[in-house]
Each structure stands twice: as structure tokens, then as C-alpha cells.
N, C-alpha and C positions, 0 to 999 in steps of 0.2 A: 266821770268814772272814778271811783273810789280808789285806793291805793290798792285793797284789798280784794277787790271784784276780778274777776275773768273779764278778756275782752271779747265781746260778741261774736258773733257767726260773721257780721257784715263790716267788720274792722279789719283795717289794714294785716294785722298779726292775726286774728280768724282766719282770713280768706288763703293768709301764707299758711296758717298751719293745713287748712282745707286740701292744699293744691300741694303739700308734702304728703298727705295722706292718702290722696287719690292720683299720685304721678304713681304709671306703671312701672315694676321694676323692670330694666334692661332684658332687651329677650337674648336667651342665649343658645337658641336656635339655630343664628347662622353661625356661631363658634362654633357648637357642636357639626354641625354640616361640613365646615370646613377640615375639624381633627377628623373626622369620619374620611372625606375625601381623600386626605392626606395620609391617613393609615393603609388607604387602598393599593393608591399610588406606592409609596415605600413596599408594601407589599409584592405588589405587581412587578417591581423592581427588583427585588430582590427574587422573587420564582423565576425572574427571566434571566440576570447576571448571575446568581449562585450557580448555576451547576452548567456555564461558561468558565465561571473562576477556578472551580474542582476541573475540572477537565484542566485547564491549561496548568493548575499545579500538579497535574497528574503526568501531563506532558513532557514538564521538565524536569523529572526526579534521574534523569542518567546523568551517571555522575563518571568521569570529571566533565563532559560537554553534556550541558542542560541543554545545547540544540539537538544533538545528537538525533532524534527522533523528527524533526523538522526537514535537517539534510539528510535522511534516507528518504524520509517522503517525496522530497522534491525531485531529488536525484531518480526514482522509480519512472519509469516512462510511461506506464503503467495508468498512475495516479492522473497523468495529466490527459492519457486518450480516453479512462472511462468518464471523466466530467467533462472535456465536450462534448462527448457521444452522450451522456445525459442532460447539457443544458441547447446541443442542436435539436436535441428530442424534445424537450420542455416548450421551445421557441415555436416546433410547428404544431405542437398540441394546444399552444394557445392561440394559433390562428386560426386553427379547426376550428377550436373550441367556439372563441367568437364568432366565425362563420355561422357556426348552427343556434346559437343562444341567444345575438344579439336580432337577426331576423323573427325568432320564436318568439322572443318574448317582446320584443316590438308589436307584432300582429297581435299577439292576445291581447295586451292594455290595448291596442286601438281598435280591434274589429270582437273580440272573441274572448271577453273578459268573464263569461260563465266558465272557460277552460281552465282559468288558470290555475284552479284547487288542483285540477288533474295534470296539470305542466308542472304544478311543482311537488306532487306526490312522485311523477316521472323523475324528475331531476333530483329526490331524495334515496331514490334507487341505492347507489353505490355508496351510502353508509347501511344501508340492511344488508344488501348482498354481500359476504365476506368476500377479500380479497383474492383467497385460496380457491374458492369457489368460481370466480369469475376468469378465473385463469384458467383452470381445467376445463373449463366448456370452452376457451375459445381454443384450446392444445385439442379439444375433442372436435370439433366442427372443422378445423382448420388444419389440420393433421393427417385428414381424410382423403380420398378422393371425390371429387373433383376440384377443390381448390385447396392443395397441398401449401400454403406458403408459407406456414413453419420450418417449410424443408431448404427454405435457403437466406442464407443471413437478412436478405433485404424484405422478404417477407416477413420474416422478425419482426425486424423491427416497424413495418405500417401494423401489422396485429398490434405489438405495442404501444404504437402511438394510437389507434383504435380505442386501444382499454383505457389509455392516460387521459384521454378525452372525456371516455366514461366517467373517470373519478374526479373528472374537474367541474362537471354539472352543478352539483350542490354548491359548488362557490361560484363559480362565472354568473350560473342564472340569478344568483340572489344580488351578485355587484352591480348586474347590468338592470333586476326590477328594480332594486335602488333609485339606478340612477335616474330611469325612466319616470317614477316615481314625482323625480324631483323639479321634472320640468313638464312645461305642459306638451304633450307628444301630439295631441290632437289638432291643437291651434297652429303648434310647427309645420302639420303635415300638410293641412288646408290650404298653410300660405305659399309652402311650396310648389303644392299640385296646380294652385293658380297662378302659377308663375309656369307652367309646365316640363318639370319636373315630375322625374318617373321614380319609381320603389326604388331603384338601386341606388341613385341621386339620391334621394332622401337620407338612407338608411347610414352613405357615405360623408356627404354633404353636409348634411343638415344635423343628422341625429346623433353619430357618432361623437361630430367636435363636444356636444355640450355633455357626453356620459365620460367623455375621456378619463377623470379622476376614478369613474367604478372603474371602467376597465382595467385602466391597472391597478386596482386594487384583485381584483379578480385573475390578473395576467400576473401578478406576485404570489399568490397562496399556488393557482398552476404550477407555477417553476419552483417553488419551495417543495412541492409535493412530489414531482416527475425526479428530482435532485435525489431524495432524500427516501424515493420506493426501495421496497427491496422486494416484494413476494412475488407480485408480476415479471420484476426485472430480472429474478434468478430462474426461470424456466423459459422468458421468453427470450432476455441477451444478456451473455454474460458480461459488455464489456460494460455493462452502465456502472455508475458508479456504486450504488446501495449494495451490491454484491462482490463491488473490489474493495470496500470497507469492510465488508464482513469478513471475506477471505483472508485480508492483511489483520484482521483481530487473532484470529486461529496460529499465527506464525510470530507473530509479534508482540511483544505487552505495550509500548510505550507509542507505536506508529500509529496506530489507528485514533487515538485521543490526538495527535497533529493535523494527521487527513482532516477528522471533525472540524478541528478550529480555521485550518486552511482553506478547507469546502463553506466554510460557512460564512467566511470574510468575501471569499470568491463570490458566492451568493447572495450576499450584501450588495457586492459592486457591481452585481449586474442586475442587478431590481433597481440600484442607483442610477445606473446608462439608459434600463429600460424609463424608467422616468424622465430622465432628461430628453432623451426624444420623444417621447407621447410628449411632454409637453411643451415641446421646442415650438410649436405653433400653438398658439393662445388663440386662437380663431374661435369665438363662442358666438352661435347664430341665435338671437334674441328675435322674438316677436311681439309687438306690441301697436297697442293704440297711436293714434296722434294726438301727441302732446303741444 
């Protein structure tokens, strides 16, 4: 090779320059994927702690005691019988609730899975029917005779837990097809029944332990939501909580933004207990081949 000549296609400096020209440039795909995810998150973070952090600077503007509004709340007696009279109510609407959604939607995945467009058009119900509306028909049915039971507090309140039940459909049934979803139900059921094992057995037994994560996820947005009603809760009981928040707004500026933060830490810690015992037993029933 001359001093002057280029080096070939098939020369050491060719095949280098070859394989600089045809190396792909870095993909920057999953950077972008990542700033994308990461803009979500921060987002997500900030719609959920900003107008927790307004409220609690809203809390503590009495001046010279920034608690000031903290100890009336606590001090109210008030404060503390309408939130357990609202989270006693929240606790048996979610047993209801799974009583009826985890048997239904059991049998449709396993027996009757042409239903299930129409079990979950049913269980969509109580986002189309307003609130207002569903309240006045059960004060109209229930109001009447022959079964008066808005006429005395304890009636109230099963009407209540009645309707709270209603509006938990849309989340319960969707936690617990989830869950069903995610294991095999049918291979479960087979191996029980030949073990013999009856529906109730099963449903306890066998099927329950492996959805336990939907359920409470499904038995957390119930108690968030029973906590936090107010339009059912102000014609059917006054002592629930959503209507002793409203009434301490009308008398109060500073009390009601602490009940908030107070009710809401409270409601923390008790989706926190309620998890700790759902899953105080890890008991997960697997079915499988031999290995």
C-alpha cells in the first residue's frame, strides 16, 4: 500500500472504520421511559400531599396557639362518637359486602362466566344512580308502612349500612375478580371437592386465603368511602361522621381542616390494623402437579 492510497474495505482501519459507521447510536428509549415514569410519580405525589399540606397550613393559622383548633377538636365528644359510629358502620359493610361479592363472583368465573358482563353492569349501578336519588327511595320504601325502620335509630342505621353496601360493589367486586383472576379457581376447587370439601369450605378455606391482598384492598376504599359519605349519612344518621364535619364547618373556620387531618391519620391507622390482621396468617393454598 502506497503512502498515498486509502486502506481497503477488508483492512484492519476499513473494517474499523465499517463497524464505527454501522454501530447503532445508543437508544434513548428507556431514558425517556424512565423521565416519563418519574414525571408521573412526582406528579402523583404532589396531587396527593399538596392539598394535605394546604389544609394543615390552613389548620394552624390561630394565632398565639397554632394547636388551638387541634384541642377543641379533641376536646369535642362529639368528634370522637361520630367516627366510631362511622368506622363500626364501614367494618360491618365490609363483611356484608364480602359476604355477597366474594360468593358471586366466585360462581360466575367458575360455573356461569356468560353472566359476568351483566354482574358487572349490576355492580356498576351506584356510580350512575346518584347518591341523592338512592337515598330518597330507600326514606320512600322504608318510611312507610309495613316496614317503618327509619322510625327508630337502629333501623337507621341497617338501612344505612344497606345503601353503604350498595356503593361498595364497584370496588369490592372488581378487588375480589382481580383476585380470582389471578389464580387458578377451578383447579383449586376440583382439588378440594376431592378431598371432600363442601362450597362453604372452599369459599373459606381454600379461596379466601389466596385473594386476601384484593380483599383488603377492596375492604380499604369501603372504609375510606363509609368514613368520608355525607349525602346518605345526613338523612339517614346524624351521628356519622361526614355530617359532624360539615356542621363543625358552618360554626367554625379553623376546626374542621383538623377533624380532616385527624380523621384522616385515624383512617390511615386503621387500614394499617386492618392489614396487619388479614395478613397475620400467610396461609396460601397452592395446587400443583408432582414435581
Amino acid at each position: 500500500m502506497s503512502a498515498g492510497s486509502s486502506p481497503g474495505p477488508f483492512s484492519p482501519i476499513g473494517i474499523m472504520r465499517s463497524w464505527l459507521r454501522l454501530k447503532p447510536a445508543p437508544d434513548s428509549r428507556p431514558a425517556r421511559g424512565s423521565l416519563v415514569a418519574w414525571l408521573i410519580l412526582i406528579a402523583s405525589v404532589l396531587y396527593f400531599f399538596l392539598p394535605l399540606v394546604a389544609t394543615l397550613e390552613y389548620s394552624l393559622r390561630p394565632k398565639p396557639n397554632h394547636l388551638l383548633a387541634y384541642q377543641t377538636a379533641l376536646k369535642d365528644p362529639k368528634f370522637f362518637s361520630a367516627l366510631a359510629y362511622s368506622f363500626v358502620v364501614g367494618v360491618i359493610t365490609i363483611v356484608l359486602s364480602i359476604s355477597i361479592i366474594l360468593p358471586t363472583a366466585f360462581w360466575v368465573r367458575l360455573r356461569l362466566p356468560r353472566l359476568r358482563s351483566a354482574v358487572e353492569f349490576v355492580t356498576l349501578l351506584p356510580f350512575i344512580i346518584p347518591a341523592v336519588v338512592l337515598v330518597f327511595g330507600l326514606l320512600r320504601i322504608y318510611s312507610a308502612k309495613p316496614i317503618q325502620l327509619v322510625a327508630t335509630d337502629l333501623g337507621s342505621t341497617a338501612v344505612l349500612i344497606g345503601a353503604y353496601v350498595v356503593l361498595s360493589f364497584p370496588y369490592m367486586y372488581r378487588a375480589v375478580d382481580t383476585g380470582l383472576a389471578a389464580i387458578d379457581v377451578r383447579t383449586l376447587t376440583e382439588a378440594a371437592q376431592s378431598m371432600g370439601a363442601g362450597w362453604g369450605r372452599i369459599l373459606i378455606q381454600v379461596i379466601l386465603p389466596n385473594i386476601r391482598a384484593a380483599l383488603l384492598a377492596g375492604a380499604f376504599l369501603t372504609l375510606a368511602i363509609v368514613i368520608g359519605e355525607y349525602t346518605i349519612a345526613t338523612f339517614l344518621a346524624r351521628p356519622a361522621f361526614g355530617p359532624f364535619l360539615s356542621d363543625l364547618g358552618r360554626s367554625a373556620p379553623f376546626e374542621p381542616a383538623a377533624v380532616a387531618l385527624i380523621s384522616f391519620l385515624l383512617t390511615w391507622l386503621a387500614m394499617i390494623l386492618i392489614a396487619i390482621v388479614g395478613r397475620g396468617a400467610r396461609t396460601r393454598v397452592q395446587v400443583g402437579g408432582a414435581r
